[in-house]
N, C-alpha and C positions, 0 to 999 in steps of 0.2 A: 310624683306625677310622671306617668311614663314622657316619651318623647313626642310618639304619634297624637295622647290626649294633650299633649301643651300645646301641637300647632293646632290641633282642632279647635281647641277652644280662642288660640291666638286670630285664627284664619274667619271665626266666628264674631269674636268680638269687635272685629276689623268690619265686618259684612253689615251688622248690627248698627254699628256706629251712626252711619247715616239715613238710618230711620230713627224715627222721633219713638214711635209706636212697639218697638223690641227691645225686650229687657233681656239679659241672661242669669239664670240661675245659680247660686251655688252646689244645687242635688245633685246627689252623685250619679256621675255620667254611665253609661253602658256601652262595654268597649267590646269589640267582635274584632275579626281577620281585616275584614276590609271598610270599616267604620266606624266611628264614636258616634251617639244617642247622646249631646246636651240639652238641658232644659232651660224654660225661661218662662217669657207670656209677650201675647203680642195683644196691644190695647186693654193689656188686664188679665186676658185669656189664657191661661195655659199652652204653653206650647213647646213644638219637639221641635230645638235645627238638630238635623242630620246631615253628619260630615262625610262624605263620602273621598275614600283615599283615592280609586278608580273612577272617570267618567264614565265608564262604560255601565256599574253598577248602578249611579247616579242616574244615566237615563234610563232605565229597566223600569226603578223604582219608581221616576216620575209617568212615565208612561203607563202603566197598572194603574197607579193612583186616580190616572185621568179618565182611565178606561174604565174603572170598577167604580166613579162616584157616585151613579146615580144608587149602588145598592143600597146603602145606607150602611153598611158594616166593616168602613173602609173610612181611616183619618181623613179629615179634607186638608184638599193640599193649597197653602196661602203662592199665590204667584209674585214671589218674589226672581228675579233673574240671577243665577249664579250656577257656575259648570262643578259646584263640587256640592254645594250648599240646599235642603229643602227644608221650609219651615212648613210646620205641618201640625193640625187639632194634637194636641196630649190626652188622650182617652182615660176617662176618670175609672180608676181601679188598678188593679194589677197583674201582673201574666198569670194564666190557665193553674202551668204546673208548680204557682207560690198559694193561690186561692183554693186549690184543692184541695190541700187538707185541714183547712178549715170550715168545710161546706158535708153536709151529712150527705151520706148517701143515695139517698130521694135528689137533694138539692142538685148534686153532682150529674144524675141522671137528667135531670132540664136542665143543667148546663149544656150537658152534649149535644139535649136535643136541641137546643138554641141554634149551637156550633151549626149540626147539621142544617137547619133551615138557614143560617147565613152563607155557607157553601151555596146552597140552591141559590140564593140570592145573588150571588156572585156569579154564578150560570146565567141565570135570568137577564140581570142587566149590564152585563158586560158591552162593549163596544164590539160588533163583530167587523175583523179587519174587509174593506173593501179589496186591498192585495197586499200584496206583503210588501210592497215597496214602503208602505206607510208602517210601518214596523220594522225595518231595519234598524239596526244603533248606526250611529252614526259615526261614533269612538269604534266600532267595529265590524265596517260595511261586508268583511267578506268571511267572518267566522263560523265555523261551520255549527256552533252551536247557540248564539246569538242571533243572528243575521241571515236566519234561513227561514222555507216554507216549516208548515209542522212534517209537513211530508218527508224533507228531507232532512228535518231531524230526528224521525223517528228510522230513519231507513240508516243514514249515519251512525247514527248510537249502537243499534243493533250491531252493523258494522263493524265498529268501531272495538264490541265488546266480547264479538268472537274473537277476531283476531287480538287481544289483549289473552282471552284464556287459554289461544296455545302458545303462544309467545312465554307468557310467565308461567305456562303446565299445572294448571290448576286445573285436578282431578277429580272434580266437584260435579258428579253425574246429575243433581237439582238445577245446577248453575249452568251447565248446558240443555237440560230440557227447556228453560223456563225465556231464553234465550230462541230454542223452537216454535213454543206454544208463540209467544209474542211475532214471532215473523209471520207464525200460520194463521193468525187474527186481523192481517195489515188489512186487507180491504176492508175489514168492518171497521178497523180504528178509525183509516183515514176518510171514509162516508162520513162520520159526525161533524155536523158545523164546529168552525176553530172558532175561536176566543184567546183574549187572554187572560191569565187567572193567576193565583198564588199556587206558587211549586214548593216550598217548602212548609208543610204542615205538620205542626209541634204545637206544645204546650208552651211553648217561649215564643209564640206568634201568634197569643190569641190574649186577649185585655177583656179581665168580669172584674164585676161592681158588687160585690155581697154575691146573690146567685144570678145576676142579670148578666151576658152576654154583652161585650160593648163592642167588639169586632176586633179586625185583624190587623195584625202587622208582619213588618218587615218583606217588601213585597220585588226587592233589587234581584231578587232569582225571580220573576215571574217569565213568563214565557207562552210564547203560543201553544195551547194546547185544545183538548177538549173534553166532554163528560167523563169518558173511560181514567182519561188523565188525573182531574181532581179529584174522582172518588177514588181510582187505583191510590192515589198520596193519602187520600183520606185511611184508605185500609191498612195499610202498609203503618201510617202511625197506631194504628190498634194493634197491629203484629208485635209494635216493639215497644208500646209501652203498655198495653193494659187492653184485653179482648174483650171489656166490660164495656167498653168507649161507644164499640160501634153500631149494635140495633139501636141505643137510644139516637145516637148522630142518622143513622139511616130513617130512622123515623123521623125526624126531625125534616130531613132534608126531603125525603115524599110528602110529608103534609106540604112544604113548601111549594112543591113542585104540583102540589094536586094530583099527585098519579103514585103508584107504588113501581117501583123498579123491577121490570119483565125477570123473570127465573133467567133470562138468557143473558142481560146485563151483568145479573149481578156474576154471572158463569164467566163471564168477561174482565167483569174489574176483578174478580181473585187474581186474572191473569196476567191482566194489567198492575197489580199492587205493587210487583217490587220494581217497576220501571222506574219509578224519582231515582232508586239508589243505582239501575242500572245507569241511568244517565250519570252521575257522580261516579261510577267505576268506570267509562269512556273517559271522565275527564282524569281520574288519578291516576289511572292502569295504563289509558293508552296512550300515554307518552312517557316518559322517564326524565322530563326539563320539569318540576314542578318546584313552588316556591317553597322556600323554609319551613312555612308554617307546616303546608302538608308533610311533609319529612318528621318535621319537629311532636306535631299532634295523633302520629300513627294514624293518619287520617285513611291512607289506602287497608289496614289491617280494619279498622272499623268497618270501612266502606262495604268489605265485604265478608264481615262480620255479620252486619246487618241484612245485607243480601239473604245470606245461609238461614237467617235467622225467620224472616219475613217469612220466605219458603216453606220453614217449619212450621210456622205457626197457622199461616192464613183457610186453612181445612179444618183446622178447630175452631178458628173464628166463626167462620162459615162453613159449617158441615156440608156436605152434599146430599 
């Protein structure tokens, strides 16, 4: 057992103790950068504590949870008090990219479209912030990527991501047009009502039951954003793992939504698509103090790997 899963589980079973109603599990835990996924049941029920190493990701996540309950495609979160600890529903099934290839190909196509309409879902009943004072973290009142308008994190990043590629001279002619397109799109981005939503969209953050859809997780990156934002994340995951993903998830997400997406939208989110990874190359690129793991994981070499990659792809995703 590593060291960070012993205290998780020590710091867990400490928290536990003095409810009557929480058990913990033996199942094998799910370990990330900045938190262990143990299991248990609470009154019987199945359930996730999630250890969080950082507060600061610990309020992200409970704050999403709280804002996206009403969709229905989102764990419910048990209100238990603790600054590191969330007990939360265990979604019966397994993640996206272990269940798909055990599901034929029809199956897999309503999966996405599932996906798609719970996206819309997540639009739909989201909490919209009255100001952003009620969104601020609190673990990080003045960060400029945390603790801001969406305004002025989308103006930051941008920022943030020029002067990263001539700092480190990266001669990557896509990777400064698309860096263009995205500043010369601001007034239409930032006109969309904000929300906040899930920003990290993967197959390791979506739980199906056979071919049924059972929602999302992992939600400690969410962040204020808005439509251009979740569908750009949505497209950008069809860039880099599979361009079959996304008419059925786009379908999906217009039936939900009642409307088909304008020719000019979708002209929009291609443009928008690689912005999640752009915000992750402000956070790796544009400083040089970053922690082990990123060093450790060639995380800045992926980062914009994935960038170069998305670029390439998203014109064949979506022809013009």
């Amino acid at each position: 057992m590593d060291q960070l899963l012993q205290t998780a589980r020590e710091r867990v079973q400490q928290f536990i103790s003095v409810y009557d109603e929480l058990r913990l599990w033996d199942d094998a835990p799910i370990q990330s950068a900045t938190n262990r996924v143990l299991y248990g049941e609470r009154a019987g029920k199945p359930v996730v504590f999630k250890f969080f190493f950082r507060k600061t990701r610990k309020w992200q996540e409970e704050r999403a949870l709280q804002s996206l309950a009403a969709s229905g495609v989102v764990p419910k979160l048990y209100p238990y008090p603790s600054e590191e600890i969330l007990v939360m529903e265990r979604l019966p099934g397994q993640m996206l990219w272990q269940a798909q290839k055990d599901l034929s190909a029809a199956a897999l196509r309503n999966v996405y479209r599932q996906v798609g309409a719970g996206l819309a879902r997540l639009m739909k009943y989201a909490d919209r912030p009255a100001e952003n004072a009620d969104w601020q973290n609190p673990y990080a009142p003045t960060d400029r990527f945390w603790s801001t308008s969406f305004e002025h994190y989308f103006d930051e990043t941008l920022a943030t991501c020029r002067d990263a590629l001539a700092r480190h001279e990266i001669d990557e002619p896509a990777l400064h047009e698309s860096v263009r397109n995205l500043q010369a799109i601001r007034s239409e981005v930032l006109a969309q009502p904000v929300f906040m939503h899930v920003d990290d969209i993967h197959g390791a953050n979506m739980i199906v039951d056979g071919d049924r859809f059972q929602g999302f997780l992992d939600f400690e990156m969410s962040r204020l954003g808005n439509e251009l934002y979740l569908l750009g994340a949505t497209l950008q995951w069809a860039c880099l793992d599979n361009s079959a993903q996304w008419p059925p998830m786009r379908a999906g997400y217009e039936e939900e939504q009642g409307a088909p997406l304008s020719a000019h939208t979708v002209e929009l989110v291609k443009i928008f698509a690689p912005f999640q990874n752009w915000c992750r190359f402000a956070w790796y690129w544009g400083s040089d103090d970053q922690p082990d793991w990123v060093r450790q994981g060639n995380v800045r070499e992926r980062t914009l790997e994935q960038l170069v990659q998305t670029l390439d792809a998203v014109e064949s995703v979506i022809p013009r």
